[in-house]
N, C-alpha and C positions, 0 to 999 in steps of 0.2 A: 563458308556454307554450313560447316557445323554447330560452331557459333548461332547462325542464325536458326537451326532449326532447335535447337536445345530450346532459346528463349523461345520461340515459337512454343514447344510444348507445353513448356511451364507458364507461358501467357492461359493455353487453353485449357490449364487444368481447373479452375472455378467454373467454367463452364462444367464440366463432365460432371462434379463433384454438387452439382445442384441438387441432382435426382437422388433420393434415398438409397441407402445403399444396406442390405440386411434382410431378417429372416424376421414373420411379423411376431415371433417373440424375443428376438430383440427390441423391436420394438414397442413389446408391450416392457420389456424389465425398462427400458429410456423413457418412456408416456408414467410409467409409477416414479421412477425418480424423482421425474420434473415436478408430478404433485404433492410428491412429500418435502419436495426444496420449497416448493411455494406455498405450501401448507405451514411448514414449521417457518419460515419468512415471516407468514401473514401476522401467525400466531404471537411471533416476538415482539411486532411494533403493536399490534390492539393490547398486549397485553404491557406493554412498557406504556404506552399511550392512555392507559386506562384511570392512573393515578401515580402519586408521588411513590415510585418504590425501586432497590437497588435495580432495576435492569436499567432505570436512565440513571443514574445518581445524580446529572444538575436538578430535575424533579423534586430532589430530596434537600439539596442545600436551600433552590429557592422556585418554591412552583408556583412559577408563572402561566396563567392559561395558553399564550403564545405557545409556551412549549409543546404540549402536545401532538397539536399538528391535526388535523383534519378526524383520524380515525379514533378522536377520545372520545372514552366513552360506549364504544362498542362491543366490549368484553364484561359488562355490570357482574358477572359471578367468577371474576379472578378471585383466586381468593387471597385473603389478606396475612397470612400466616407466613411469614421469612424464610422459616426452613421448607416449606412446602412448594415457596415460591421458588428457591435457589434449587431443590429439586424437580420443578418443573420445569427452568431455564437447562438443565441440564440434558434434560429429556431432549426440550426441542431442539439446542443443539447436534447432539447425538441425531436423530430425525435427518436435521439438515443436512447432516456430513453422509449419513446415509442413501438419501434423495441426491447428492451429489455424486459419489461413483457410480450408484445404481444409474443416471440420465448420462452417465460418462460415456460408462460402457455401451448401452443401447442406444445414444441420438441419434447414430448415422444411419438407424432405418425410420429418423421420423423426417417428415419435411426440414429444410434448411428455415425456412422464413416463420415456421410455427416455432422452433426449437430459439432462432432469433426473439421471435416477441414472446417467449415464455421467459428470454433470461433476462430482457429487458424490464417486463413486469419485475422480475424479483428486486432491479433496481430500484425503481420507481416505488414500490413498495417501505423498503426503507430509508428514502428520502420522505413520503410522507406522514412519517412518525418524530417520535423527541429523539435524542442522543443516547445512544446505547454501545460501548456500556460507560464510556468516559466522559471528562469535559472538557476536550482538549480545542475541540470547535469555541470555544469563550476564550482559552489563550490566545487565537489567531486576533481575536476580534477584540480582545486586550492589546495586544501588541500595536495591531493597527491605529488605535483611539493614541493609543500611545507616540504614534509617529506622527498623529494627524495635530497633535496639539502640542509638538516640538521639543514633543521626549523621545529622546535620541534611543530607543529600544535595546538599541545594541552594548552600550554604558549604564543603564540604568533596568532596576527593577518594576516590574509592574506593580510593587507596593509603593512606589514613590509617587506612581500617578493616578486616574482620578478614581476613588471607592466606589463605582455605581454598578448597576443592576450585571453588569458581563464580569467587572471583576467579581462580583458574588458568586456567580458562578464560574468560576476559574479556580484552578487550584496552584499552577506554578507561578504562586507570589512572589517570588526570589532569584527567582531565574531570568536572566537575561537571555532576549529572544537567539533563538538556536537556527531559526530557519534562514533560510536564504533570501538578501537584500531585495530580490527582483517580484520575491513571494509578496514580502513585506509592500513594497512599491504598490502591488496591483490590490493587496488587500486593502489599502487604506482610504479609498473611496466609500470602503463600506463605513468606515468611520463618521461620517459625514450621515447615515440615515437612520434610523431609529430601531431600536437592538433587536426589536421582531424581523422588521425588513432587512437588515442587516443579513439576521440567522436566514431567510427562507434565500434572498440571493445568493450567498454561499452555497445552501444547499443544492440551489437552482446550478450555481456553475460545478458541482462536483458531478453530478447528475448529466451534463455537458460531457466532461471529460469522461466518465465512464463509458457511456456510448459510446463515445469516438473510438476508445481503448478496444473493445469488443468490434466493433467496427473494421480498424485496425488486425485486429485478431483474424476477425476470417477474411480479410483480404490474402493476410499472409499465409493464412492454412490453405488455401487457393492454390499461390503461388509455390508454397511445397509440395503438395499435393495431399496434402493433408484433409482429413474430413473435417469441411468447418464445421458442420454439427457439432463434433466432440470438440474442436477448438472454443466452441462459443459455450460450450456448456462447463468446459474446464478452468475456464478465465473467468467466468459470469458468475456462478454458482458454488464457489468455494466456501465454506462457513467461516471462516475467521477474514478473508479479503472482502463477502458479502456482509454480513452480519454484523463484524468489528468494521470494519473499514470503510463500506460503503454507512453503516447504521451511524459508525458514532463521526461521520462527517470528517474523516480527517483530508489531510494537505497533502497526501501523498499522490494523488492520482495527477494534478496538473505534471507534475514532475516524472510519473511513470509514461503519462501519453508523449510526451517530449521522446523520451527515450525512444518508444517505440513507435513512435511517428520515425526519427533517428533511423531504426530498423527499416522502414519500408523506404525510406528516401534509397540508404544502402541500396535494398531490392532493385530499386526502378532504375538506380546509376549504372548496377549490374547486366540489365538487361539491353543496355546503351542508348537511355536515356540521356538527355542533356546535361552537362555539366553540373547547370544551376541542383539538381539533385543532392549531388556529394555538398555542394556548398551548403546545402540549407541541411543535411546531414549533420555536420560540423556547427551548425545554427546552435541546431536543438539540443546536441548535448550539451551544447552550455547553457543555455536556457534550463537545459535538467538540472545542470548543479547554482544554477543563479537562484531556483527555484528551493532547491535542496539539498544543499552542501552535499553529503554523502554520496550522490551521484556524479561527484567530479571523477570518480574512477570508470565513467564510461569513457568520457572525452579520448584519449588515446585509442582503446578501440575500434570505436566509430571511426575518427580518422584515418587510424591504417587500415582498417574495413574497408574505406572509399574504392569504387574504383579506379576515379581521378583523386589521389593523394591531397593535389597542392590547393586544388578550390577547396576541399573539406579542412584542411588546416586555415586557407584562408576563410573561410565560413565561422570556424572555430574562432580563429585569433579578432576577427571583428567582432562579435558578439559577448568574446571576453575581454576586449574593450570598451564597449559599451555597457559591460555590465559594473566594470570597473568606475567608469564617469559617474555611474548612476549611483554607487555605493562612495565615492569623494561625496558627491554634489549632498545626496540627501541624506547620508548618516555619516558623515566627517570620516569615512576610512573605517568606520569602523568593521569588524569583522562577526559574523555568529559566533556565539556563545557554546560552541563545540566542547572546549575543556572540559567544564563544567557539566557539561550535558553527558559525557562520557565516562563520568565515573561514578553514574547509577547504573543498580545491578540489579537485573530482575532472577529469581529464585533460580528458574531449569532455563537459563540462559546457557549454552556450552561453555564458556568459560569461566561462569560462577563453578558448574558442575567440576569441570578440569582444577578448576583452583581447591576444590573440597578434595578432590582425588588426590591432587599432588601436596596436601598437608598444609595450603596454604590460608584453611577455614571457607575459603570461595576466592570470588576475583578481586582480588586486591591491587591497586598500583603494575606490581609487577606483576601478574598473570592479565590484563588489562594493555600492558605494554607488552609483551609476547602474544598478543591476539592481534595484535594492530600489525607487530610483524609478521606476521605468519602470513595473515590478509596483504601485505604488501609484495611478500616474495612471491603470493597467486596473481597478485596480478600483474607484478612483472611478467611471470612466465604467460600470463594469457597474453601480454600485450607483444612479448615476442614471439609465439605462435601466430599471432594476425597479422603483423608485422612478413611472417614468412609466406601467410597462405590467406589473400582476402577472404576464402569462404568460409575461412573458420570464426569472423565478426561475431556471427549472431547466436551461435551456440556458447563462444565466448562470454559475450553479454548476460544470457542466463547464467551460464555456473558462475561467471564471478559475483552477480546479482544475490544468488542463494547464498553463496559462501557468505557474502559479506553481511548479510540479515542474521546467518548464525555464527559467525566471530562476533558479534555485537557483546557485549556484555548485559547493555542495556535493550534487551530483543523485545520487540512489541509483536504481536501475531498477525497483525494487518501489514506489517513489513513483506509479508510474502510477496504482497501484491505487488515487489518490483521485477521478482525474476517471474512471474506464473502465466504473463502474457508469452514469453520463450519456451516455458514448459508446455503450453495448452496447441502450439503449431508444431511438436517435439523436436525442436532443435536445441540439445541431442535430444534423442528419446530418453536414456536415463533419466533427464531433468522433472520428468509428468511424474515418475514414483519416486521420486525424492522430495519432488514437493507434496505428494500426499503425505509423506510422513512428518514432513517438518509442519505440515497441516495440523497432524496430531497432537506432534511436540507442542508446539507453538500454540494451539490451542487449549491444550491442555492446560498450559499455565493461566490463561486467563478467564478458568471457569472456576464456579464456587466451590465445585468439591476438588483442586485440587490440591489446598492446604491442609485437607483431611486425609488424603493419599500421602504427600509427603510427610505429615504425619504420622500416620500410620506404619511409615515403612523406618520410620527413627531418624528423618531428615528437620531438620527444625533451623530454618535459613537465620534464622538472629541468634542463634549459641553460640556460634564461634564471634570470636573478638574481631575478623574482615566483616563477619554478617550483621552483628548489631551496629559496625560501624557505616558499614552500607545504607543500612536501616534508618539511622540517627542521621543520614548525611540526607535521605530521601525526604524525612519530616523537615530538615534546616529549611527545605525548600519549598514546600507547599503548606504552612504554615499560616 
């Protein structure tokens, strides 16, 4: 009986959690937020959309009119000045991350469904502009072309196959593809249509999975009892997971929604749901790492998370069979390009930093292989706390999610976006201000001014002899 009234409650907390909950000036600091997230949103794609300049950089290699996207053209008095431009990209940065705590703190006194379609706009938003700020959307669509005309991607570089208009815009000529076989599999249809339609279905299916992820999101702040307001406002409206992540189109989100699709199947197994739950639990995380290698550090979690154990292991081991046939049949065994992907260093990555501290110039070989174990011995120990206490799954999944974006040597800022759906429902709560900061950090690194900062403070990443070799090893590859 107590069992049953437990889930009972926690069935009926999305109900309760409908009505606004708050004082109407919090709800006026949450109503200003939202319009300066979607103010400085709007700002970034009219003005990247506007003409060839660094906020898209493929724009700049090769600008194509497809590129822009819908909203060119509607900014005619951006101005054209580099430096004034990288300080206005900073501004509205700053702006966004602003409009972001400020809607954090105050959504849960504005409506549930307005607070919804305000962070769904910010989506849609930068889906309808060009790519900002990278070109990593044209490797996907490199690699694909690559497997569609029986170049084995995983063996070979994308300089060996065809020069046209995607690999122009692509930069990782030399690198063999990194991502995961099942990613490669479903991209390769796009190979087949023509590089505009290509780019806008891509963009169309990230745009899919982000909804869902948010989606996703306040179900479970529901189920916690969490406010989905601020759940939806803290997963939707991040500046480096919105702006980097959703703006420059990357691959991460089919592979983030797996996970935490993963998470809710857990939920509903818990509540004594059908079986079939834990099984397709055990599905998805391997679908998360078929999709994105790096995510095979959920697969153990999730499983001893289950609350029927052996369907989620069998859920698991059939879909790592099948993922297995799929990588024999259409790329001969071969395996991603991880090695090589792992020994680039981005400047204020933690273990660049740690390897500057400990005299070693940055992350070199050896401060790079003590990252990797230190991340190994985390999540040992989370997967034997889950292993002891199913309820500890989900808060599991975020910290080792975070950790694992900041042991990276090679850390992007849109990486957040694997652990920020665990933070945004606060399982733990710790996880929401830890991912504000690595918001910071993280972001930090990928704006213009802050080579000037690191300069400024006497850090200069290519002096030491690990750093220009890091440096020299970045160029061998996007060349």
């Amino acid at each position: 009986m107590a069992t049953t009234t437990a889930t009972t409650s926690v069935r009926r907390a999305p109900l309760a959690l409908r009505r606004p909950r708050g004082s109407l000036a919090e709800g006026a600091v949450g109503l200003a937020g939202i319009a300066l997230a979607l103010g400085a949103s709007l700002w970034l794609v009219l003005a990247a959309a506007q003409r060839p300049s660094l906020l898209s950089p493929p724009t700049l290699r090769s600008p194509q009119p497809w590129l822009y996207g819908p909203l060119h053209g509607l900014l005619p008095h951006l101005t054209t000045a580099p430096v004034r431009l990288k300080t206005d990209l900073d501004i509205a940065v700053l702006v966004l991350f602003a409009g972001w705590l400020l809607a954090w703190i105050g959504a849960r006194a504005l409506p549930v469904r307005a607070v919804a379609a305000a962070v769904a706009a910010a989506q849609v938003v930068f889906v309808l502009g060009p790519p900002q700020p990278v070109t990593d959307v044209f490797n996907y669509l490199v690699y694909a072309r690559m497997a569609a005309r029986g170049i084995n991607p995983y063996t070979n570089t994308p300089v060996t196959g065809p020069h046209d208009t995607a690999y122009a815009l692509s930069n990782w000529h030399h690198l063999s593809s990194p991502y995961g076989p099942l990613f490669t599999a479903v991209t390769e249809p796009l190979a087949w249509l023509s590089l505009p339609t290509a780019f806008w279905v891509w963009k169309l299916m990230l745009l899919a999975c982000s909804l869902a992820i948010l989606a996703l999101v306040w179900w479970l702040a529901g189920r916690f009892g969490r406010s989905p307001q601020r759940a939806l406002v803290f997963a939707g409206l991040c500046p480096v997971t919105l702006a980097i992540g959703i703006g420059g189109f990357h691959n991460d989100l089919p592979a983030v929604l797996s996970v935490v699709g993963a998470a809710a199947c857990l939920v509903r197994g818990a509540e004594g749901g059908d079986r079939r739950w834990d099984a397709a639990a055990g599905v998805l995380a391997v679908v998360a790492a078929a999709l994105k290698p790096p995510f095979a550090i959920v697969v153990p979690l999730i499983v001893l998370g289950a609350h029927r154990r052996l369907p989620a292991l069998a859920g698991a081991a059939a879909a790592a069979a099948a993922a297995g046939v799929l990588t024999l049949v259409l790329f001969g065994g071969a395996l991603p390009a991880l090695g090589p992907q792992s020994r680039l260093v981005t400047p204020l990555s933690v273990p660049n930093l740690l390897g500057l501290a400990a005299g070693h110039g940055g992350a070199d070989a050896a401060v790079r292989t003590a990252a990797r174990d230190v991340l190994a011995v985390i999540v040992l120990a989370a997967t034997a706390l889950v292993a002891w206490r199913r309820r500890w799954a989900i808060p599991a999944l975020g910290v080792v999610l975070l950790l694992s974006v900041l042991m990276l040597s090679w850390a992007m800022s849109w990486y957040l976006a694997w652990a920020l759906p665990f933070a945004a429902v606060g399982r733990p709560r710790l996880l929401a201000p830890a991912c504000v900061l690595a918001c910071v950090w993280l972001g930090l690194g990928g704006t213009p001014i802050m080579p000037h900062l690191i300069h400024d403070l006497g850090y200069f990443p290519t002096r030491s002899a690990t750093g220009l070799a890091n440096h020299l090893y970045e160029r061998s590859l996007v060349r």
